[in-house]
C-alpha positions as a Python dict, from the first residue, in 0.01 Angstrom:
ca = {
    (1, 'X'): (0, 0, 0),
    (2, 'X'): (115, 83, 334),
    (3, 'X'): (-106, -214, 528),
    (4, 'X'): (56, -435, 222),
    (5, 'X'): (404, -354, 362),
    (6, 'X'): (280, -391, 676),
    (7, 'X'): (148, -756, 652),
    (8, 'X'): (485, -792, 449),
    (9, 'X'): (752, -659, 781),
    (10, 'X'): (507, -897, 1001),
    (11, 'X'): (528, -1193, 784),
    (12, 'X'): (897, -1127, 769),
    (13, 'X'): (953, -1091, 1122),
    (14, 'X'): (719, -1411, 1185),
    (15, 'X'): (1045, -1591, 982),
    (16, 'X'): (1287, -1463, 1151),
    (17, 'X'): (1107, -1579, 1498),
    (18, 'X'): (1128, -1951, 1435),
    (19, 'X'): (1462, -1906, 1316),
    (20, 'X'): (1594, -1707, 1552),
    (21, 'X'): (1473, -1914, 1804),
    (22, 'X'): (1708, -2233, 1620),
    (23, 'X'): (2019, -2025, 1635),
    (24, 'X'): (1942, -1877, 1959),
    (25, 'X'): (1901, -2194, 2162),
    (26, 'X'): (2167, -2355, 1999),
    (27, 'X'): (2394, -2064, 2154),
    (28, 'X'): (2230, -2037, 2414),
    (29, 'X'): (2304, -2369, 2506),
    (30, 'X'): (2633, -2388, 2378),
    (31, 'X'): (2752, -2056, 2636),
    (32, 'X'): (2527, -2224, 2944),
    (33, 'X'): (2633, -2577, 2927),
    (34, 'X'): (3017, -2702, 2940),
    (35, 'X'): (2920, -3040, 2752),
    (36, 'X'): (2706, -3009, 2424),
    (37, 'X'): (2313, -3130, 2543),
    (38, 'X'): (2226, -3175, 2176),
    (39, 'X'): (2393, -3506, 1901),
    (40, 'X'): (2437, -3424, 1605),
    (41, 'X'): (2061, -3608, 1561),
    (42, 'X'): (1881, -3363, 1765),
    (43, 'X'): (2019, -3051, 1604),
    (44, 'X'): (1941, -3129, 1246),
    (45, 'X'): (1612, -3273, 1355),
    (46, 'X'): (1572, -2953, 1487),
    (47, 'X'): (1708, -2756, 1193),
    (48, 'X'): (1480, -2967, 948),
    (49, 'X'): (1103, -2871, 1186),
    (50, 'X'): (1255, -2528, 1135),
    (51, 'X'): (1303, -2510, 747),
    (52, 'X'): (998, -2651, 728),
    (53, 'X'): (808, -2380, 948),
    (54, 'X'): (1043, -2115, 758),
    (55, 'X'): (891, -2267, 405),
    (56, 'X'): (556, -2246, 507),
    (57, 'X'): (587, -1887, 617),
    (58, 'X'): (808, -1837, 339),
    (59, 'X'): (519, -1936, 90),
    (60, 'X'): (246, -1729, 272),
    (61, 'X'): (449, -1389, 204),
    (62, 'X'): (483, -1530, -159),
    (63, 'X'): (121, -1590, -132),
    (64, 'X'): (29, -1252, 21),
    (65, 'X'): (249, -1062, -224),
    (66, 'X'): (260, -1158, -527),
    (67, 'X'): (-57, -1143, -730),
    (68, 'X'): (-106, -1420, -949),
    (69, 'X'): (-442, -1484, -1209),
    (70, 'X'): (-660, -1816, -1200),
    (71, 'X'): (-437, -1948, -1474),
    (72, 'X'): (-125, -1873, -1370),
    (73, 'X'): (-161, -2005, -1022),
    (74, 'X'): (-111, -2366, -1021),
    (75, 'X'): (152, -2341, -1252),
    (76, 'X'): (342, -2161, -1026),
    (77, 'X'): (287, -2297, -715),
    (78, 'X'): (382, -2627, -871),
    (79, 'X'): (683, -2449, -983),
    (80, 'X'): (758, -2314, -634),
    (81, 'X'): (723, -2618, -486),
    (82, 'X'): (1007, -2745, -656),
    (83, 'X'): (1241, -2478, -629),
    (84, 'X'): (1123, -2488, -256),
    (85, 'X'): (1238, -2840, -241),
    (86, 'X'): (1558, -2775, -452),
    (87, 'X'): (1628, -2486, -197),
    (88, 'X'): (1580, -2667, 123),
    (89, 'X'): (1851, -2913, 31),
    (90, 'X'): (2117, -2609, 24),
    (91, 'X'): (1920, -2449, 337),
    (92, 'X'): (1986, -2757, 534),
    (93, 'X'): (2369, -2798, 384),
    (94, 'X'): (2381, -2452, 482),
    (95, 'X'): (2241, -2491, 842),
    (96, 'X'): (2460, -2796, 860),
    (97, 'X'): (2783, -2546, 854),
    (98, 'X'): (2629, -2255, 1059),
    (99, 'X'): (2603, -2568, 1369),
    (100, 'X'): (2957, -2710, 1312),
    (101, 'X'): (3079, -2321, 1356),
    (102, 'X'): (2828, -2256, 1623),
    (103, 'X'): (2964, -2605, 1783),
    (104, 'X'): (3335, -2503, 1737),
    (105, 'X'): (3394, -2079, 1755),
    (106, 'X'): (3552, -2054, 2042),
    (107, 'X'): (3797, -2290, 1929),
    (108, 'X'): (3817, -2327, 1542),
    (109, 'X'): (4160, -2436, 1424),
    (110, 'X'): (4271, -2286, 1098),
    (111, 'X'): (4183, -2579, 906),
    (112, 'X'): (3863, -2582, 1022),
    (113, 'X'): (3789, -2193, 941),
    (114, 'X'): (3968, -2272, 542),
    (115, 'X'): (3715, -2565, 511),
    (116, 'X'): (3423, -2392, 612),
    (117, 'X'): (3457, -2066, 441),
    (118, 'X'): (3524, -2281, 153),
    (119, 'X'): (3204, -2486, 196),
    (120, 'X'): (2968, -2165, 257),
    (121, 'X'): (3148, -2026, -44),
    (122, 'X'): (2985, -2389, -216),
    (123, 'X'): (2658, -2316, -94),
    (124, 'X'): (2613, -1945, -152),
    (125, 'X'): (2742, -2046, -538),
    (126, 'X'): (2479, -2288, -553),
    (127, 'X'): (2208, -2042, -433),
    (128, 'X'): (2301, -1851, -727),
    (129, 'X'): (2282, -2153, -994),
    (130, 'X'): (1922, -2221, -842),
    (131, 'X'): (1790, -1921, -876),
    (132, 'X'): (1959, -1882, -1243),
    (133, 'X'): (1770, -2206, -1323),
    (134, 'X'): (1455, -2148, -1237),
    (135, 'X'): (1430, -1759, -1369),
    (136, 'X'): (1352, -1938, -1644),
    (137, 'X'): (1102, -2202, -1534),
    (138, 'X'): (908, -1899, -1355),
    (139, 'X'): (921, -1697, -1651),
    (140, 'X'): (717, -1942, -1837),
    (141, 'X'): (416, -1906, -1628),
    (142, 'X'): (425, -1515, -1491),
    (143, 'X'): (520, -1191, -1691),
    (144, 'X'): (842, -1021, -1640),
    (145, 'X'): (735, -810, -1431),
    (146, 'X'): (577, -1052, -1171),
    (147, 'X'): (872, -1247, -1197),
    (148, 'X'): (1124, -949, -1076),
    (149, 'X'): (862, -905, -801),
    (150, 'X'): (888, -1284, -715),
    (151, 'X'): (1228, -1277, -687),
    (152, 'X'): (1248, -914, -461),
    (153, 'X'): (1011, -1121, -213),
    (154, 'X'): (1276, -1391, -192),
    (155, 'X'): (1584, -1184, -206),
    (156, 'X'): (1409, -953, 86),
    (157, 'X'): (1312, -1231, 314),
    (158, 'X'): (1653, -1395, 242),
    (159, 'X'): (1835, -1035, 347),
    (160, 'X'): (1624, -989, 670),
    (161, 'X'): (1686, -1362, 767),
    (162, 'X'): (2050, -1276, 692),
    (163, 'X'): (2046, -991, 923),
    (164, 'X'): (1931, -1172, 1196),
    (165, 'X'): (2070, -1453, 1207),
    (166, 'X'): (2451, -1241, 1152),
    (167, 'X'): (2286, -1088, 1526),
    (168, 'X'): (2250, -1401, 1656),
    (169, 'X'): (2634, -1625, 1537),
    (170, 'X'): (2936, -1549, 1711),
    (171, 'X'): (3210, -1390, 1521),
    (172, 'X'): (3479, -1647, 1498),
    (173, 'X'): (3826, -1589, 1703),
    (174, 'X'): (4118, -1511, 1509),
    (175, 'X'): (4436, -1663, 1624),
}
C-alpha cells in the first residue's frame, strides 16, 4: 500500500509540474517584462497543450488507482472520456479567468474584481453540477464503493492542483 501511495504523490506531483510551469511563466513574465510578450492567442494556446498534458496524467492516476474488472473497463473509460471532455470546457473557462487576473492584479479596478469573483463563483458551481451528473452515469458501470474511490482520486488531484497553483497567483491588491 505504501509504494501505491507512492506512485499516487508522484503522479500527483507530475500534474502539478506542467501546470505549475503555465502559471509560473505566465508570472514570471508578467513581473520581468513591462509590456505583455504573450496575445491573448498564445496564452490559451498555451493553456489548452497544458489541459491536455494535465488530462493525460490525470487519467494515468485514474488508471493506476482505481481497479476496474474486464467488464467494467470500457464502460468506464468511455464514461471518463466524456466527463473528461465535459470538464475541460470549465478547466479552460476557468484558466481563462486565472490569466485575465494574472494579466490585471496589480491593477484590478473594483469592477473587474466583482466580475471575476462572480465568474469563478460560475465555474466552481458548474464543477459541482458535473460531478452531480455523472455520479450517476459512473454508478452504472462500477460499485459504490469504486465509485467513492473514483471520485477521492479526482477530488485529491483537484486539492493538490489547488494548492499549488494558490502558491503560484498573486493575491489581488485591495484598494
Amino acid at each position: 500500500m505504501t509504494a501505491r501511495k507512492n506512485l499516487f504523490a508522484l503522479a500527483a506531483a507530475l500534474t502539478l509540474a506542467s501546470s505549475a510551469a503555465f502559471a509560473g511563466a505566465h508570472t514570471a513574465a508578467k513581473a520581468a517584462t513591462p509590456a505583455p510578450a504573450a496575445t491573448p492567442a498564445t496564452d490559451t494556446a498555451a493553456m489548452q497543450l497544458t489541459i491536455s498534458q494535465v488530462q493525460a496524467e490525470r487519467q494515468q492516476i485514474v488508471a493506476e488507482n482505481l481497479p476496474l474488472t474486464a467488464e467494467q473497463a470500457p464502460a468506464f473509460w468511455k464514461t471518463y472520456r466524456e466527463y473528461s471532455n465535459e470538464r475541460a470546457k470549465l478547466v479552460q473557462s476557468e484558466g481563462q479567468l486565472m490569466l485575465e487576473f494574472i494579466n490585471n492584479f496589480d491593477d484590478l479596478s473594483q469592477e473587474q474584481a466583482k466580475s471575476l469573483l462572480d465568474d469563478f463563483l460560475k465555474v466552481e458551481n458548474s464543477y459541482l453540477k458535473l460531478k452531480k451528473k455523472y455520479v450517476s452515469r459512473y454508478r452504472k458501470v462500477l460499485s459504490e464503493t469504486q465509485t467513492f474511490l473514483y471520485f477521492q482520486i479526482e477530488a485529491k488531484m483537484d486539492d493538490v492542483l489547488a494548492y499549488e497553483m494558490s502558491q503560484l497567483i498573486p493575491l489581488a491588491s485591495p484598494k
